[in-house]
N, C-alpha and C positions, 0 to 999 in steps of 0.2 A: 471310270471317268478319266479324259485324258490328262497325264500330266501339268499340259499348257494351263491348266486351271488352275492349281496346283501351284503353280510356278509365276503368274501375270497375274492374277486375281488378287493376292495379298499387297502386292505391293501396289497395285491403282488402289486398294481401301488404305491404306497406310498412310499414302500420301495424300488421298482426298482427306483423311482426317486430319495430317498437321495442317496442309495450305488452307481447306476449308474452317479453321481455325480459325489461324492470322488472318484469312480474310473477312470474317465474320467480327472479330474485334478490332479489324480496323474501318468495316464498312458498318453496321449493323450493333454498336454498342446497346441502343437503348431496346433491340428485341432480344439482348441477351440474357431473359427471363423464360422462368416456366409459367409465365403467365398464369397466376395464380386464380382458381377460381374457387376458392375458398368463402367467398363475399356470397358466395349464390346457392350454396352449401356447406356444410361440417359436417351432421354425424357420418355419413359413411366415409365420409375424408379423412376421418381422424382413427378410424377402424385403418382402412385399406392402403394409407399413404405410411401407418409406419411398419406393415407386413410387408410392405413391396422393398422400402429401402432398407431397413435390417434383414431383412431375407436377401436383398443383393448384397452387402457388406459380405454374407458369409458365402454368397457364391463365388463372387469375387475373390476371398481368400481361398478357395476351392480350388478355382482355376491358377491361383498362383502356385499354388501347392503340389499341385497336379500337372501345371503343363509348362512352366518353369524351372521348376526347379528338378535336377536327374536323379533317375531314379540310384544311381549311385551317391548319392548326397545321403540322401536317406538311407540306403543300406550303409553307409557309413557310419549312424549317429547310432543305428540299432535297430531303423525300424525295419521289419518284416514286411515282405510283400501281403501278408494273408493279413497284418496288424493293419497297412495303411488301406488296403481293401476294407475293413470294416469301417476305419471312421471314416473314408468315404465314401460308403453307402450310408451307414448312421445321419454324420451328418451334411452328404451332400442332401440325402433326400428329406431334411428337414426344412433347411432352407431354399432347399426348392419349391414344396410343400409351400411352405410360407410365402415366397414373392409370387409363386403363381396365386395363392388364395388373395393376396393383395392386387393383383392386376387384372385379379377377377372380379373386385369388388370395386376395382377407379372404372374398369371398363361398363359395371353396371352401372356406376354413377354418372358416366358419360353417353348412356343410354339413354336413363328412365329421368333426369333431372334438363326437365326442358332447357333452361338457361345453360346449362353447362355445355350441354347438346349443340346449341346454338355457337357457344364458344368455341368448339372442338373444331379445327380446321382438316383440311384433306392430310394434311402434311404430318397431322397428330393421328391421324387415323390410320398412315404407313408404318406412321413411329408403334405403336402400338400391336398390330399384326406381328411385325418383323418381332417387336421385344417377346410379343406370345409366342411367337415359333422356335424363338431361339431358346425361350427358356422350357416349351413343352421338348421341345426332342432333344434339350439336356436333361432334361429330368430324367428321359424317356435312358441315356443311354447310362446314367449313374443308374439306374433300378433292373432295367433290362437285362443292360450288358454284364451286369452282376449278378441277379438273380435269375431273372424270369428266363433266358437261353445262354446260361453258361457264362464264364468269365474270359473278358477281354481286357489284356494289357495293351492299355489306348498309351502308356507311358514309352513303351518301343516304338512305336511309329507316329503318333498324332504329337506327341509332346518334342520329338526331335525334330518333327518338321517344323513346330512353331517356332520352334529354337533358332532353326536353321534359317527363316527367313532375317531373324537379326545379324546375325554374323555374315551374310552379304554371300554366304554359299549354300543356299536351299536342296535340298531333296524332296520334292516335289511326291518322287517315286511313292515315297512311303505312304500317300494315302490312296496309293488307287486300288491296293488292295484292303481298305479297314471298313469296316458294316456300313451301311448305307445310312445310318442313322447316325453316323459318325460324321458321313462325308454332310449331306445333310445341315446339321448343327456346324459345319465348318464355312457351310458357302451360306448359309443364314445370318451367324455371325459376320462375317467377313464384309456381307451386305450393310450391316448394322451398321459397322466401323465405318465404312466408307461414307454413308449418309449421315451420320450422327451430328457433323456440326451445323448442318442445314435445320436440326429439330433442335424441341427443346431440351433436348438431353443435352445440351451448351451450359447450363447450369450446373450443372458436377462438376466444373472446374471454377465456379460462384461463391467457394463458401468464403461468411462475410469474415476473414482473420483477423479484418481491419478492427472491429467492432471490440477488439481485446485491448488495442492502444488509445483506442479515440478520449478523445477530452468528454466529458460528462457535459449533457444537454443540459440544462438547469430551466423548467418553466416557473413564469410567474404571472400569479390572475390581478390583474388589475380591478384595485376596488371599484364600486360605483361612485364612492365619495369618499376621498381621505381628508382626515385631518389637517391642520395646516402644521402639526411640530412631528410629521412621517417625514422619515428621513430621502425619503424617494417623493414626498408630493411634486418637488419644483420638477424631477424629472419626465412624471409621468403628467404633468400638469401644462407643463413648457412649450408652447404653441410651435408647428413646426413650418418654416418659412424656406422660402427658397436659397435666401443664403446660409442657414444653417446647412440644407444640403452639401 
């Protein structure tokens, strides 16, 4: 594949993800939901929803471990190339394992549950494909490229290209020789990023922090009849008029 891909491809998804952002939160605040469709189902929601998001937690940290950080970092602290090959096969392909068995179980639920069905827009249904592909041919090259034909150090050339596009001097070069399964999961991904602020995956950057400072809600039932010596009767009693307003 030619380098130009390589080289133009990351940075149009790079930049469709900041701008399409900021422009999503300053056009589009109130669709800045996963559109919860929790209301129309639970059990397999509550199975599948938290095998897909703790399974990407650890893929997540997989890929930071794996394609930022140089492989001399870690041969500096001790680890061994054969050591950090085992825990990521261990545990890349657990939590792979895991978000796939959860995106397999929202996608059946976005199948077989009419209403949810109904719910599920076009837009959720690219979002979805794109996330299965990108997580089936990661799975595919932590397992593959490790066991099943021989071992690939994806840390010499896929993790310094990804490097390289931050630092503003790219080497493109280095993937037009890496497994096709490589390149693959690179321009799948890369697809994802670009389009992500347009889906609901805009909620990953939602979590509610607020919720840790906020002042406490406080409800209260108003009786049918209170007494006249309740210390609230005149105010829940106290007719409301316009110039009270």
């Amino acid at each position: 594949m030619s380098t130009d891909v390589w080289l133009i491809l990351p940075y149009i998804a790079f930049t469709s993800f900041v701008l399409g952002h900021l422009w999503r939160y300053r056009n589009d605040q109130f669709g800045w939901t996963t559109r919860s469709s929790q209301l129309y189902e639970s059990r397999l929601l509550r199975l599948g929803s938290p095998l897909f998001h703790f399974g990407m937690l650890g893929v997540i940290g997989g890929h930071v471990l794996g394609v930022l950080i140089p492989q001399s970092w870690t041969d500096a602290v001790g680890v061994s190339e054969e050591m950090y090959h085992v825990v990521a096969v261990s545990a890349g392909s657990v939590a792979g394992v895991a978000v796939i068995a959860g995106i397999a179980i929202l996608l059946y639920r976005r199948v077989t549950v009419p209403a949810v069905r109904k719910a599920t827009t076009n837009n959720d249904k690219m979002m979805y494909v794109l996330l299965a592909a990108a997580l089936i041919t990661g799975l595919l090259n932590t397992v593959g490229s490790n066991l099943l034909w021989g071992t690939y150090n994806y840390r010499e050339t896929v993790s310094p290209w990804f490097r390289s596009i931050f630092t503003l001097h790219p080497h493109p070069e280095l993937m037009v020789g890496t497994p096709w399964t490589f390149q693959a999961h690179g321009l799948i991904v890369l697809t994802l990023i670009g389009v992500w602020p347009y889906t609901r995956l805009v909620h990953m950057f939602s979590a509610p922090i607020g919720y840790l400072t906020r002042p406490y809600i406080v409800y209260r039932a108003k009786a049918v009849q209170r007494p006249d010596h309740s210390r609230y009767a005149k105010a829940w009693d106290a007719p409301v008029t316009p110039e009270r307003w």
